[in-house]
C-alpha distance (Angstrom), angle and dihedral (degrees) to the residues before:
residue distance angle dihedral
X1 . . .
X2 3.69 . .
X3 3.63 133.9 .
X4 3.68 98.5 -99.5
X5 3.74 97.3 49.3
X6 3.39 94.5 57.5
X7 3.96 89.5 45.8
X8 3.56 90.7 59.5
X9 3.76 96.8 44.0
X10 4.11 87.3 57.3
X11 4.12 85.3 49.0
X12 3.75 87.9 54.3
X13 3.57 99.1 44.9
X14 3.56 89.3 52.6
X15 3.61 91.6 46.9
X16 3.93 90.3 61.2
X17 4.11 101.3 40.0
X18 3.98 85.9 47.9
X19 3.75 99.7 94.8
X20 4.06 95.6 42.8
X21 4.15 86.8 45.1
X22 3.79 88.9 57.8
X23 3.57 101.6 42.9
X24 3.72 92.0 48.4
X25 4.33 86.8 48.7
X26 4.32 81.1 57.0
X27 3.74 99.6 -91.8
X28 4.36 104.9 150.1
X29 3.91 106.5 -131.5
X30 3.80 113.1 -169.9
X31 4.12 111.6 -151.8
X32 3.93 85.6 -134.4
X33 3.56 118.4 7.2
X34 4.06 91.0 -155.9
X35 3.49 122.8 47.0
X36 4.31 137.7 165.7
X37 3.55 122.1 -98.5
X38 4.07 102.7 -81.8
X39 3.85 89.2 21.4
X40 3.47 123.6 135.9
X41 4.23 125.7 -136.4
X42 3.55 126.5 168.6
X43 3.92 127.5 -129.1
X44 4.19 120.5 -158.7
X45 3.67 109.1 -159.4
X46 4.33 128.5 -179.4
X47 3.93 109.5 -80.8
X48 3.71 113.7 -87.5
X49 3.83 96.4 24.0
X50 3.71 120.1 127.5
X51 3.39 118.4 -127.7
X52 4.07 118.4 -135.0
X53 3.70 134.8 166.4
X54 4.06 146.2 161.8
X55 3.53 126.0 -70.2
X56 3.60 113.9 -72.6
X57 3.88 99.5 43.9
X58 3.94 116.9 113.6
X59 3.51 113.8 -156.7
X60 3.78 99.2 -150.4
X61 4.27 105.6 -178.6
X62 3.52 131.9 -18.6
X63 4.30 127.3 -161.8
X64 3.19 138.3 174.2
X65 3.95 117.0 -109.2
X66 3.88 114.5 -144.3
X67 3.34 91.3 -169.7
X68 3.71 99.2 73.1
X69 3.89 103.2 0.9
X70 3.22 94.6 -117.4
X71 4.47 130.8 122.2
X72 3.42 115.4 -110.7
X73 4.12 113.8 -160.1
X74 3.77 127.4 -179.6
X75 3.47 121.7 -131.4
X76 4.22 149.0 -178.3
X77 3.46 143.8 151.5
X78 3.98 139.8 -148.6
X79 3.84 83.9 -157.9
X80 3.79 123.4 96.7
X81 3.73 120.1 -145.4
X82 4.14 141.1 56.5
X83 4.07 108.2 -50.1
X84 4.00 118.0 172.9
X85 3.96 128.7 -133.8
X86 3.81 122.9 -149.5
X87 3.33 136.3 179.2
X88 3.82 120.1 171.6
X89 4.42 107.2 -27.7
X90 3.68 91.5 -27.5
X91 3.88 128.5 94.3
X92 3.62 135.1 -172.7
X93 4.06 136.1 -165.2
X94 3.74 118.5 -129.5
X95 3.84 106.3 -170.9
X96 4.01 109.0 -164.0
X97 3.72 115.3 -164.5
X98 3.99 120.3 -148.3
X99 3.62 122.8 -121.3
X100 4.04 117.9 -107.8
X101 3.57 117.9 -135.8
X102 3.64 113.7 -151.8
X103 4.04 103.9 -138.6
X104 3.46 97.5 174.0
X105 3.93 94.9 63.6
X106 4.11 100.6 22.3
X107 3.54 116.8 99.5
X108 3.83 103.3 -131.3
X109 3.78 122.2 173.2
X110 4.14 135.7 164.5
X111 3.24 121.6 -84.1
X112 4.12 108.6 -77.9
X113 3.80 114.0 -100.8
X114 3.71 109.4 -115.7
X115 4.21 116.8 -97.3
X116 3.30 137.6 -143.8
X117 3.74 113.1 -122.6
X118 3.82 97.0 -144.5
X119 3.92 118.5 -130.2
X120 3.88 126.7 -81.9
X121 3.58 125.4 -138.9
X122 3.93 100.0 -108.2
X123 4.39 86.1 53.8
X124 3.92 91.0 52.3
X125 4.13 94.4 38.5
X126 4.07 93.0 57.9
X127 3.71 91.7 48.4
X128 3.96 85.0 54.3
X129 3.79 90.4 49.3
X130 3.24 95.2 42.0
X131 4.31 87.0 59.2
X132 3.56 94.2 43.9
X133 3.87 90.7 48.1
X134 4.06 88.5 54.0
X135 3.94 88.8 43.6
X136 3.62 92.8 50.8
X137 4.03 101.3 46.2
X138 4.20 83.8 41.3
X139 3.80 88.2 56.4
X140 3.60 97.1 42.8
X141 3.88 93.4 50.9
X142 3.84 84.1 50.8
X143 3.73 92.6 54.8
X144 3.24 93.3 50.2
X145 3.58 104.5 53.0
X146 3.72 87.6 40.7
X147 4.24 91.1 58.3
X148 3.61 91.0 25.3
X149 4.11 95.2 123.7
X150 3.80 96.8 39.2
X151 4.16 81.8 48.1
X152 3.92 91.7 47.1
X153 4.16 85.8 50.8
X154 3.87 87.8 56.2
X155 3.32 98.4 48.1
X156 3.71 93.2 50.5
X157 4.39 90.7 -125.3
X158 3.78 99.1 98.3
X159 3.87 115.4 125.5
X160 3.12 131.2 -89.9
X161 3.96 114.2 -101.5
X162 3.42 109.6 -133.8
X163 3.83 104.6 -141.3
X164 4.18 99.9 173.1
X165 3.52 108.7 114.7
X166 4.16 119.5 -130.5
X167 3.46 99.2 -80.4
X168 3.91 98.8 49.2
X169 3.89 86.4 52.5
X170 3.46 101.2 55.1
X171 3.46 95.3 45.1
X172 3.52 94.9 49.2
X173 3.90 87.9 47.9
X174 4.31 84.6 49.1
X175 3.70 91.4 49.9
X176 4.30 93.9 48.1
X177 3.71 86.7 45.0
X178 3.97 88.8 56.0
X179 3.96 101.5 46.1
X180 4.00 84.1 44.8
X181 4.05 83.2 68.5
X182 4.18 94.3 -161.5
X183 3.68 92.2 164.2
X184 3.83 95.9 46.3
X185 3.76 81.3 53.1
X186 4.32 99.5 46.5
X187 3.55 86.0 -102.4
X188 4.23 86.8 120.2
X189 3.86 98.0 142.0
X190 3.54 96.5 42.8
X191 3.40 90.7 59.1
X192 3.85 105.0 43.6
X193 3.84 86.7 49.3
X194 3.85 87.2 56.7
X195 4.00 98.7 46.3
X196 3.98 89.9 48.2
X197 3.79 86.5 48.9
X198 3.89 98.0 52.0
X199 3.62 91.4 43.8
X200 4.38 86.5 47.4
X201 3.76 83.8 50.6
X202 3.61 94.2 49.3
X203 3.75 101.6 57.6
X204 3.76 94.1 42.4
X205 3.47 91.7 55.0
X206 4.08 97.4 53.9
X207 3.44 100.3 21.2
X208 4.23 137.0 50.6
X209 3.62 94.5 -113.7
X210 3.84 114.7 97.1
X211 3.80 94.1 -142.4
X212 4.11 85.5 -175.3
X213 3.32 103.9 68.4
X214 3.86 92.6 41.5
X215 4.50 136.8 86.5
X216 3.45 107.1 -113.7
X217 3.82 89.8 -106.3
X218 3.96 87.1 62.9
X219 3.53 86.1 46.5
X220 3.61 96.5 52.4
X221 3.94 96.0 43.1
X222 4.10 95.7 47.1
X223 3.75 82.7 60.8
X224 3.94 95.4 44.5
X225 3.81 83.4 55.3
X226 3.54 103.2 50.1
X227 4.19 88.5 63.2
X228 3.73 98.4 -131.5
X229 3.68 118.1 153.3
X230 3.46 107.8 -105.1
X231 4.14 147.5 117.8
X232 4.03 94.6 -90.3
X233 4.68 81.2 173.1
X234 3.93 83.8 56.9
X235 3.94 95.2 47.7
X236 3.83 87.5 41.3
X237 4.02 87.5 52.8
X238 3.96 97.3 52.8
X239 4.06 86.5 48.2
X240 3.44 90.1 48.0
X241 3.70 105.5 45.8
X242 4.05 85.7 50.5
X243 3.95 88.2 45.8
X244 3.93 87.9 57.7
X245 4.09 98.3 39.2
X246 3.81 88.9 51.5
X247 3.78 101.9 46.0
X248 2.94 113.4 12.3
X249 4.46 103.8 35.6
X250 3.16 93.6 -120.0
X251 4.34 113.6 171.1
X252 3.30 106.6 -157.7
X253 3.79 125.7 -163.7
X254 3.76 125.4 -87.5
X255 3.51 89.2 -118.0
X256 4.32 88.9 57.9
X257 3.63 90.8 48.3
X258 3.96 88.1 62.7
X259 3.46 91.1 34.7
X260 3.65 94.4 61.3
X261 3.66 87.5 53.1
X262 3.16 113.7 52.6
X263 3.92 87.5 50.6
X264 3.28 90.8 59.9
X265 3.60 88.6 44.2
X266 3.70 92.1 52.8
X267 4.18 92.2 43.0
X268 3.93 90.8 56.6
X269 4.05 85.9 55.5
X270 4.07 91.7 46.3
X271 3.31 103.2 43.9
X272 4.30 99.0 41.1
X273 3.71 82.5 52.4
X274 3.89 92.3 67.4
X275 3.51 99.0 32.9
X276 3.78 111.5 35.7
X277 4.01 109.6 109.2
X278 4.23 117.9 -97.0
X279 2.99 124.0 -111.4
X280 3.80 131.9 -108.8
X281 3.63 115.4 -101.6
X282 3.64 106.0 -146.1
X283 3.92 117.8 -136.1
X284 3.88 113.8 -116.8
């Protein structure tokens, strides 16, 4: 082999390692140095070097390549026009190149309106069941408040009709509040507040005067004016005795405990005698 084949095999070989030699001396080398708008290119830079550019340049990943020791970084743009790369004392121009729309043979149109999608059968059918379902538990609520007594009587759990007239209720209410024995027990207002409250109960319930919602010197005056026959000082005594026990804590004897109930014992007798209803006289 002569001297000038060998010379030209060194130019060669220098020729072909000339590209990797300057990258790896920190000369920027961009895979394509003009790309579309939204294309990607790649850029290998010297090891260490910090890659920079103009606006409009996304750096998308960057690795290290063993195989040359150089940094490879990914980059596009969505901007047309020239932008330049750097990294260290070397620069590099990226040309990106818009994309032509072709308006003559491109179908372009507005933006579609929105539509209604109409309604199917199952979306219409629910809200009808849903309806009747209301309308039927609305109707059978009303039927059953409607037949609610004549229900209660099958069942067995109506109420029990209280057919005692005014008189037998108040004594009966009297004679529970005696066997109870609150006073004997220190129970004193508790029990005065029940006696004035049967006897209140009483005259409301056979006369016009609502005894309940009245002081007891209402009370005793509404029955002064309606001119029945009876002891208006021993109706004002029960009132007052309570009056005294319950605001002012008042003990009164044994003997005025009793006292106050047999008046009242004695009014409920009086009074239902004058105002209980006559009875029919049957024709013969």
């Amino acid at each position: 082999m002569n001297i000038v084949n060998i010379s030209a095999m060194v130019a060669l070989l220098g020729c072909l390692l000339a590209p990797t030699s300057a990258t790896a001396q920190g000369v920027l080398a961009l895979a394509d140095d003009t790309i579309a708008l939204g294309d990607q290119t790649t850029v290998s830079l010297p090891s260490g070097s910090a890659l920079s550019a103009t606006d409009g340049i996304e750096v998308l990943r960057q690795a290290m390549d063993s195989a040359t020791g150089t940094m490879q970084a990914v980059v596009t743009s969505f901007e047309p026009g020239e932008h330049w790369l750097h990294a260290d004392s070397d620069s590099v121009l990226l040309v990106v190149t818009d994309v032509e729309v072709d308006t003559t043979s491109a179908d372009i149109r507005d933006i579609a309106a929105i539509e209604r999608v109409p309604y199917t059968f199952w979306e219409i059918f629910r809200w009808v069941l849903l309806a009747l379902a209301v309308a039927a538990v609305a109707f059978v609520v009303w039927w059953l408040l409607k037949h609610r007594q004549k229900i209660e009587r099958v069942l067995g759990v109506a109420p029990q009709v209280d057919t005692r007239n005014p008189e037998e209720r108040a004594l009966q209410s009297l004679e529970d509040l005696r066997q109870r024995q609150l006073w004997q027990s220190g129970r004193v207002k508790e029990y005065h507040t029940e006696l004035t409250d049967a006897v209140r109960r009483f005259i409301e319930e056979c006369t016009n005067i609502h005894a309940t919602d009245m002081t007891s010197d209402e009370t005793v005056a509404a029955v002064e004016d309606g001119q029945w026959k009876v002891d208006s000082n021993a109706l004002r005594s029960i009132f007052t005795t309570a009056d005294l026990v319950k605001f002012a804590k008042s003990e009164p004897l044994p003997a005025e405990h009793e006292a106050s109930m047999n008046a009242a014992v004695d009014f409920v007798h009086c009074l239902w005698e004058q105002v209980k209803p006559k009875e029919e006289v049957k024709d013969e």
